[in-house]
Wavefront OBJ file of the C-alpha trace (Angstrom):
o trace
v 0.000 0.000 0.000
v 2.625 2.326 0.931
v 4.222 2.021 -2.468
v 0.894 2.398 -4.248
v 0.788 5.982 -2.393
v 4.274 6.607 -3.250
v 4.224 6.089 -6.917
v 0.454 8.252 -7.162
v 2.646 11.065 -5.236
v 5.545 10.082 -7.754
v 3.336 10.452 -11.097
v 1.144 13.576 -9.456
v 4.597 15.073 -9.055
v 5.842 14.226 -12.186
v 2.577 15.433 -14.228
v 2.663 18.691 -12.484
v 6.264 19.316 -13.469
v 5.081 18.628 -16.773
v 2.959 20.545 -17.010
v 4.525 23.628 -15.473
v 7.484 22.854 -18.153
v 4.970 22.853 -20.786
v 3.822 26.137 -19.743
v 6.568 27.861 -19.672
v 7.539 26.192 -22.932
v 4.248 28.261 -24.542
v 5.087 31.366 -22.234
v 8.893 30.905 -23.570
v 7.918 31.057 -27.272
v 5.913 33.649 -27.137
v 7.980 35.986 -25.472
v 10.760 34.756 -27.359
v 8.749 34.920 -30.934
v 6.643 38.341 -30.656
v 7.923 41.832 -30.239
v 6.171 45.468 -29.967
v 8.436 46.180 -33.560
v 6.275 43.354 -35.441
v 3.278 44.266 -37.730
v 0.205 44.128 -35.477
v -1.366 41.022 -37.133
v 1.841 39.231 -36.954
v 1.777 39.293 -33.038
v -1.915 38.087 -33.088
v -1.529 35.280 -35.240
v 1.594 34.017 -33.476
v -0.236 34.523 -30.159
v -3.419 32.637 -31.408
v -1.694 29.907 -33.559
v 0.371 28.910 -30.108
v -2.458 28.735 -27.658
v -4.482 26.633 -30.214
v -1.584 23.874 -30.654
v -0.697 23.940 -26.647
v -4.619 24.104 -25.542
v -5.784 21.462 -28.041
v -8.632 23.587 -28.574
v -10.972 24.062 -32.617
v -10.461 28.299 -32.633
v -9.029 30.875 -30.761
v -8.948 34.612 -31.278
v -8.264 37.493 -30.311
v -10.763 40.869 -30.204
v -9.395 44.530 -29.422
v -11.469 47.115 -28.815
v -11.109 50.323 -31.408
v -11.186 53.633 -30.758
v -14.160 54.581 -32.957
v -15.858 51.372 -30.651
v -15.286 53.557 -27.409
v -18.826 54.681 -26.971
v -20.315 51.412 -27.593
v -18.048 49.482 -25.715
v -19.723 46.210 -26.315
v -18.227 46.503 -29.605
v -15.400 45.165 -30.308
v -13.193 44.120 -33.635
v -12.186 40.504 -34.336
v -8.546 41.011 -35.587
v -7.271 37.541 -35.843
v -8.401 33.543 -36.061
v -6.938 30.539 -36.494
v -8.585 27.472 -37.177
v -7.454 23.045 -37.228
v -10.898 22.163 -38.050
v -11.837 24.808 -41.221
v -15.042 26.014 -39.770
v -16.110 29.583 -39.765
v -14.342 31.511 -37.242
v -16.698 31.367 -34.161
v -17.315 34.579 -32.445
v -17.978 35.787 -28.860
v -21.441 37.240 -28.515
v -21.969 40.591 -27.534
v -23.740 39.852 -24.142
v -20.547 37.939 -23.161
v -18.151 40.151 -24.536
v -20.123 42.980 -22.237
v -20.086 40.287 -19.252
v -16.401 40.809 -19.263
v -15.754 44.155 -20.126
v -17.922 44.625 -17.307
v -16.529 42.163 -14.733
v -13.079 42.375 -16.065
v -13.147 38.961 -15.136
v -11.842 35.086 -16.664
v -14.892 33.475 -18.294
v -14.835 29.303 -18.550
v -18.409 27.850 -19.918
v -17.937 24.196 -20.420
v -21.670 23.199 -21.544
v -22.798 26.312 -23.385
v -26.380 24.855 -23.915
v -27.111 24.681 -19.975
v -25.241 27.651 -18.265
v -27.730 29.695 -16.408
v -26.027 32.550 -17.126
v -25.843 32.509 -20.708
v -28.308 29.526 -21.470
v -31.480 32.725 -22.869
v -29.893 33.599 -25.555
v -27.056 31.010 -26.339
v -29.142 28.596 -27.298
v -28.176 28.133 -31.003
v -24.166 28.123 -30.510
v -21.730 27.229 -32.891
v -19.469 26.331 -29.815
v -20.284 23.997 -26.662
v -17.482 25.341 -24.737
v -15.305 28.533 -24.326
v -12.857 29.745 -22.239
v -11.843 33.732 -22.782
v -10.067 36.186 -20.394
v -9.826 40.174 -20.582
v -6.339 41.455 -22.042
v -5.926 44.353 -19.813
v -3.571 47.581 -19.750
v -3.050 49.719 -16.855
v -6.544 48.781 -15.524
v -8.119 49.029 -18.824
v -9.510 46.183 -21.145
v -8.236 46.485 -24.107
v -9.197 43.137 -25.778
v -10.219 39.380 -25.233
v -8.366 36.129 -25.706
v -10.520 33.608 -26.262
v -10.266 29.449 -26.565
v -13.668 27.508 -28.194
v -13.803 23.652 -28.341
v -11.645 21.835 -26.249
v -10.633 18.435 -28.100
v -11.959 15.259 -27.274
v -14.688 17.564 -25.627
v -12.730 18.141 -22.454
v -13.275 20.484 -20.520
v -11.533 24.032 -19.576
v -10.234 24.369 -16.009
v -8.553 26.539 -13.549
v -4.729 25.729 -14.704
v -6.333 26.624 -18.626
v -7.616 29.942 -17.622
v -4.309 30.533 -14.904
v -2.100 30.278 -18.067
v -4.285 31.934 -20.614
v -4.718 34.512 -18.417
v -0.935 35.105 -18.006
v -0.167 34.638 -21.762
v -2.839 37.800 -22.212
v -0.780 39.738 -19.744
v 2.026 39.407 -21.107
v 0.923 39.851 -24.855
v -1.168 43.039 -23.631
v 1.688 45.508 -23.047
v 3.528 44.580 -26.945
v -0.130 44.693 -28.410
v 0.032 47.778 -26.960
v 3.048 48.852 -27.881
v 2.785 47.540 -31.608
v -0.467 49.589 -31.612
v 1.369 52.716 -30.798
v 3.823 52.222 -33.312
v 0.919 51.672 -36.222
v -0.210 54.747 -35.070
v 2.970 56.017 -35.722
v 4.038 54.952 -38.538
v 0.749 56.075 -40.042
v 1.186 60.118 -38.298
v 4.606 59.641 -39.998
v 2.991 58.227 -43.800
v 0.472 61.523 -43.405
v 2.761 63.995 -42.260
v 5.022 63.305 -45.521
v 1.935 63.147 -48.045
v 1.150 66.538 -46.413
v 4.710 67.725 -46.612
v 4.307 66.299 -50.248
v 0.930 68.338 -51.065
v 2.658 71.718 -49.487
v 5.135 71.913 -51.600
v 2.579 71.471 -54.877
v 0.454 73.328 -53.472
v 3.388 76.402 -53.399
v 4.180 75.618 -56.804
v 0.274 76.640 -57.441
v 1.349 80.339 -55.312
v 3.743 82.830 -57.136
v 6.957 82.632 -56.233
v 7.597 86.313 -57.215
v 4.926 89.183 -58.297
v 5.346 90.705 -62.193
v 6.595 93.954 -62.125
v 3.672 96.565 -62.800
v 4.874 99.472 -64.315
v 3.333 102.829 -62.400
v 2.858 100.132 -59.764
v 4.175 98.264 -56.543
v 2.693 94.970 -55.875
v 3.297 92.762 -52.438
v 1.547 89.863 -51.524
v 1.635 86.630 -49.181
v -0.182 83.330 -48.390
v 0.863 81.954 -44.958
v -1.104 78.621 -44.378
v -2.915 77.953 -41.046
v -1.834 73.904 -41.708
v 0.570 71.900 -43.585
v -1.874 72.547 -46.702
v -3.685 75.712 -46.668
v -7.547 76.607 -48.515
v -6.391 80.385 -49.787
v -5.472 81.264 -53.524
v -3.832 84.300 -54.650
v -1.964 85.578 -58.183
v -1.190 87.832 -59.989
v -1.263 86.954 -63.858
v -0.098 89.189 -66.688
v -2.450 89.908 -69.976
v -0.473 91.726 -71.762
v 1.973 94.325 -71.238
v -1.056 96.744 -70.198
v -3.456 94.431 -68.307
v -2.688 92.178 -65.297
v -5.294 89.961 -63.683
v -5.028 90.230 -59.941
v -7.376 87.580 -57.640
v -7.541 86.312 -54.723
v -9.285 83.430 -53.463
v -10.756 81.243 -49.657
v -12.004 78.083 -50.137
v -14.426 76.494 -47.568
v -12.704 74.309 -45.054
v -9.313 73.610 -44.288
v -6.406 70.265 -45.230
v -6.652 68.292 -48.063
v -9.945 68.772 -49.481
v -9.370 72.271 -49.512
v -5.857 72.594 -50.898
v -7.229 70.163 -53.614
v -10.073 72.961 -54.605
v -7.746 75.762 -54.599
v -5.649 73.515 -57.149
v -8.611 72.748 -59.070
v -9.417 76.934 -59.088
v -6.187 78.019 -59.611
v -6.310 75.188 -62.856
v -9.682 77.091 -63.477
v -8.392 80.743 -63.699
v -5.567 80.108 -65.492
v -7.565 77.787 -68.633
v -9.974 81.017 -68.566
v -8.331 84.081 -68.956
v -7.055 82.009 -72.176
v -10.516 82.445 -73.988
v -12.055 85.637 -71.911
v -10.829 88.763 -70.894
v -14.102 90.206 -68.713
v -13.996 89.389 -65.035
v -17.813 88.778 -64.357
v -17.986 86.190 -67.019
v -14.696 84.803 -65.956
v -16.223 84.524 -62.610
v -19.590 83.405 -64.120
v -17.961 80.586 -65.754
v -15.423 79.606 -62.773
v -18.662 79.087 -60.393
v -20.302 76.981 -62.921
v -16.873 74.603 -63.372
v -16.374 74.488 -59.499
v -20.381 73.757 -58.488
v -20.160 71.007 -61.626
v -16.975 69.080 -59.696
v -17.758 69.724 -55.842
v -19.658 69.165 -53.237
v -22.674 70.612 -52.113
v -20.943 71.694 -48.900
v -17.900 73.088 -50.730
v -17.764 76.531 -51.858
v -15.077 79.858 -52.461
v -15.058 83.213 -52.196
v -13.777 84.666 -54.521
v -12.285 88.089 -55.927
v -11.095 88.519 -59.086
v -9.942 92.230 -61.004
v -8.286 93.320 -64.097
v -5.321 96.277 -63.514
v -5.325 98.304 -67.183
v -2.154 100.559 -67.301
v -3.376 102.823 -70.047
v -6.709 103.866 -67.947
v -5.471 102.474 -64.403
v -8.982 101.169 -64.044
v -9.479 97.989 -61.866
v -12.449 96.401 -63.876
v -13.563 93.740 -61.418
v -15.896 91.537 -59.778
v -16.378 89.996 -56.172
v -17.822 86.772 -55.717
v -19.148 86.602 -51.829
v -15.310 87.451 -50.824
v -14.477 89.473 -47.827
v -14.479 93.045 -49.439
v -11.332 94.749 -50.837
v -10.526 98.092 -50.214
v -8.899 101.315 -51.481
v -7.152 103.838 -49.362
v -8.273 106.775 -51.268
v -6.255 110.219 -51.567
v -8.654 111.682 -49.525
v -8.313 109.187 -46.989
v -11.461 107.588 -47.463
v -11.789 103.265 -47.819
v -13.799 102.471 -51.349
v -14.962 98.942 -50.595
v -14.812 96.779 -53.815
v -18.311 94.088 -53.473
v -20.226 94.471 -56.874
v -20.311 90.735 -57.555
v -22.202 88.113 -56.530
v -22.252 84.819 -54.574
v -19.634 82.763 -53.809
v -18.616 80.039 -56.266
v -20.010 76.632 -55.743
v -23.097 77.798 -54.451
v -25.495 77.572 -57.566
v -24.916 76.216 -60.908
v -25.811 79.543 -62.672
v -25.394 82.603 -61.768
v -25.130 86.481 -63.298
v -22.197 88.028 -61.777
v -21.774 91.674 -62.141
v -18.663 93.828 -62.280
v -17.811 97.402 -61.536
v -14.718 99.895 -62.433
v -12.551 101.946 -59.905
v -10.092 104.118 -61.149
v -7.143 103.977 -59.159
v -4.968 107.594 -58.745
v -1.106 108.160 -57.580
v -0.855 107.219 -53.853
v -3.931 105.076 -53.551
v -3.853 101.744 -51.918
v -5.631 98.814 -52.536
v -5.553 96.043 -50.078
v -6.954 92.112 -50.802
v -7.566 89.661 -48.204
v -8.794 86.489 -46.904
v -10.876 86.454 -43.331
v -7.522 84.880 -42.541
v -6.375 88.281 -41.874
v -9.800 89.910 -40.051
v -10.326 87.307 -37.682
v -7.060 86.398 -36.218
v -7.528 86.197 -32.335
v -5.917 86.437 -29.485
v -6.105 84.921 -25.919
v -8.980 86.659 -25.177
v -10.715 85.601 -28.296
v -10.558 89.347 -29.681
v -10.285 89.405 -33.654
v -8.129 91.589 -35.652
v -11.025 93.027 -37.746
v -11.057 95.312 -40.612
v -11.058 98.463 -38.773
v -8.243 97.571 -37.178
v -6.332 96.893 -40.662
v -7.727 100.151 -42.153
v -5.880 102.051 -39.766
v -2.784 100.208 -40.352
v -2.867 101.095 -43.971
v -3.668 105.048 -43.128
v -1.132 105.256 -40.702
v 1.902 103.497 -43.041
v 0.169 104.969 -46.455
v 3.443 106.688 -47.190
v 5.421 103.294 -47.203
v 5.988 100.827 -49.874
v 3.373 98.247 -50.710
v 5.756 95.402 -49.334
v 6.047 97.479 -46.164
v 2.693 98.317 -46.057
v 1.612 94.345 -46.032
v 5.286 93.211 -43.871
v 3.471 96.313 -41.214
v 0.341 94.389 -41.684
v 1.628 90.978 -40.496
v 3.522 91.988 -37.696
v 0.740 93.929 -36.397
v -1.105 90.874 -36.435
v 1.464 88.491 -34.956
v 1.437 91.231 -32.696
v -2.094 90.971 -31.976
v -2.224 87.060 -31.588
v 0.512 87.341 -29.267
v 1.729 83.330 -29.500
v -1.900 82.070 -30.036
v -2.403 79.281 -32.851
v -3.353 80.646 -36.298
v -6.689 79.208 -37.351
v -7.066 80.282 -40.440
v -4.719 80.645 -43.919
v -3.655 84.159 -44.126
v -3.366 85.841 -47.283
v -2.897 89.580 -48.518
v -2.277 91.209 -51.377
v -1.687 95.464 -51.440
v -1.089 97.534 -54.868
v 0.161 100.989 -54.499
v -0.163 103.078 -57.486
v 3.457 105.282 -57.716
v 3.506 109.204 -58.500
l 1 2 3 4 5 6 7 8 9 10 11 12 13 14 15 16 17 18 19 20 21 22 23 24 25 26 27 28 29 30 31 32 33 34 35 36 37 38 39 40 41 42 43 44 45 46 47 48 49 50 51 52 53 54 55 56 57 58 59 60 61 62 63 64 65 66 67 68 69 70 71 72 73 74 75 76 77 78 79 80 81 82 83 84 85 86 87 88 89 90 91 92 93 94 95 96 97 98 99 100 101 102 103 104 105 106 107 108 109 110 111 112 113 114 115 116 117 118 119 120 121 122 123 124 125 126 127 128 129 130 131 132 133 134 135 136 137 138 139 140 141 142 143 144 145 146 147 148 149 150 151 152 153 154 155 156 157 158 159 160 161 162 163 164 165 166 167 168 169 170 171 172 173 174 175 176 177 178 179 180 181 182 183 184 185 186 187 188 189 190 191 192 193 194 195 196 197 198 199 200 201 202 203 204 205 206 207 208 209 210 211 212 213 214 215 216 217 218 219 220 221 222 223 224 225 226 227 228 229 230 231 232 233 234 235 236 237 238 239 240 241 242 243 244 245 246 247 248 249 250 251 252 253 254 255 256 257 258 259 260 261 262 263 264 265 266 267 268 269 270 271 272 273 274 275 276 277 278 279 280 281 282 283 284 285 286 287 288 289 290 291 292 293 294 295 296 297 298 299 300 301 302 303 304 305 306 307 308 309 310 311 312 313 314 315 316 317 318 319 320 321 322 323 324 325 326 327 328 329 330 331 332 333 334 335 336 337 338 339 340 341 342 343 344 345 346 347 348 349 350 351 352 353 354 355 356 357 358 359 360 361 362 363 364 365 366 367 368 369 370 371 372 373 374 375 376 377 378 379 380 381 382 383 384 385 386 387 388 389 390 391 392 393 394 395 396 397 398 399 400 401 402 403 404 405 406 407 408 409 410 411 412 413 414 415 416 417 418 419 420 421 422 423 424 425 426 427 428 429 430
């Protein structure tokens, strides 16, 4: 008898050390095989593929919970399956998945059909047994590991969900980390397809203004983002006529830098076949409606300089308006126009004339300019910028609009620019 006890001790002994070696045999490879530097998926499917050979079980799998899932937490994203048997990939259902996100607790269901906690709405499984434990981060469930279908219909027990629940700790913290570096590598990908679309977008901006003869001509673009949604140029005629616009499309990033592209494209194809601003502008809104959105739209102003009669022959599609520091000190606001672009397919723009004398100032912007705030969410607004103009009026156009900006980095004072800033100012000489 004695021996009999001794050789039960002897095998229970010997079974638990087998165990425990193949255990850390699993734990071993894994922390051996996956690092936070692998592609996401690669650490799930090594993670999955090894539990289903050591745990003898049909499926395993692993769900994460998303970002975009974080109000409906019950939702969560099956990322990875691995299958012996060729089935369809079994999936937790929602009530349990909420069971655990809930109790943040080990979950072993061994006869699926009968337990009372489960049995009102599992009656139709696909799986008669599961085992699945929360994969948690600094308190925080961030996905469950999950085991379905023991072989030989065995069941789960306590050592199964002790060492599944230590391979999802330690898997956690690289999913984790391999998440974080997705999300880097993706920042990184955009921030160099933005860094791309700047510097087209530049090519799309003058480099340097035309000489004007009789004139001086400054003018800037300073983007809010990466990409910015403003427009400006100045294109010559003919020796005696220069087209001078200036453009803000709606919204800002990529969708926006891709309409000013698609205006500035616009402009250029038709001052080719038309030399008179309103039905330049009258035919712009009708290409732009035609090839955006309904929620997409510009405002637009767009004038043509003659040297011979220094008349500004131009029209103002719903743009913030232009104005000229007259001799007498007065502001002549330019808004004969009509609406913005993109609103309506059709539309008949009008167009006015100023005639510009020796010392006047005109001044083109984009709200860019008007509404930059400060701390105390105080705007720059256009009285503000009038004054600036009457008080320099004796400078040069580039000093006039340098005076300008500084005034208004002045004004913001460190705060974040929220909106492209653009500016154009033509001074017409003695």
């Amino acid at each position: 008898m004695p021996d009999q006890l001794n050789y039960e001790k002897l095998k229970a002994d010997h079974d638990r050390l087998k165990t425990g070696i193949q255990e850390l045999a699993i734990l071993n490879e894994i922390a051996t095989t996956i690092s936070s530097t692998m592609e996401l998926d690669n650490i799930i499917e090594i993670v999955v593929k090894k539990c289903i050979r050591h745990f003898k079980v049909e499926q395993a799998n692993i769900s994460l919970i998303t970002e975009d899932t974080a109000l409906v937490p019950l939702q969560t994203m099956i990322r990875e399956f691995d299958s012996e048997s060729g089935r369809i990939p079994f999936r937790l259902d929602q009530q349990i998945t909420g069971w655990m996100l809930t109790k943040h607790q080990a979950l072993i269901i061994n006869d699926v059909d009968e337990d009372p906690r489960f049995k009102s709405f599992l009656t139709e499984s696909a799986y008669f047994s599961l085992l699945a434990v929360p994969m948690m981060h600094k308190g925080k469930v961030i996905g469950v590991l999950s085991l379905f279908n023991k072989s030989g219909k065995e069941d789960f027990d306590s050592n199964d969900q002790r060492l599944l629940t230590i391979i999802a700790s330690g898997s956690s913290q690289v999913i984790v980390n391999a998440r974080l570096l997705e999300e880097e590598k993706k920042l990184i990908a955009v921030k160099e397809e933005l860094n791309i679309a700047s510097k087209i977008q530049k090519k799309l901006l003058p480099d340097t203004l035309p000489e004007i003869k009789g004139y001086q001509i400054a003018g800037t673009n300073i983007p809010a983002k990466e990409v910015g949604g403003d427009y400006y140029d100045v294109i010559p005629i003919d020796e005696n006529r220069y087209i001078i616009c200036l453009g803000d499309v709606s919204g800002k990033g990529m969708p926006a830098a891709l309409l000013v592209a698609n205006l500035q494209a616009t402009i250029h194809s038709l001052i080719l076949a038309n030399e008179e601003p309103s039905k330049i502008v009258q035919q712009a809104n009708k290409l732009i409606h035609a090839s955006t959105t309904s929620d997409k739209f510009i405002t637009f102003f767009l004038g043509i300089l003659d040297l011979q009669t220094n008349e500004l022959i131009y029209c103002n599609a719903g743009h913030d308006k232009p104005f000229v520091l007259s001799i007498q000190n007065n502001y002549e606001e330019l808004g004969m126009g009509g609406l913005c672009l993109g609103f309506v397919p059709h539309f008949d723009y009008e167009r006015d004339t100023y005639k510009i004398k020796s010392n006047e100032i005109l001044v083109i912007f984009s709200d860019g300019v008007t509404e930059a705030m400060n701390a105390a969410e105080e705007e720059f607004e256009l009285d503000r910028l009038q004054q600036i103009v009457l008080e320099n009026n004796k400078k040069s156009a580039e000093q006039i609009m340098n005076t300008i900006l500084k005034e208004i980095e002045n004004h913001v004072a460190g705060e974040e620019q929220m909106d492209d800033i653009t500016l154009v100012v033509l001074k017409k000489t003695p």
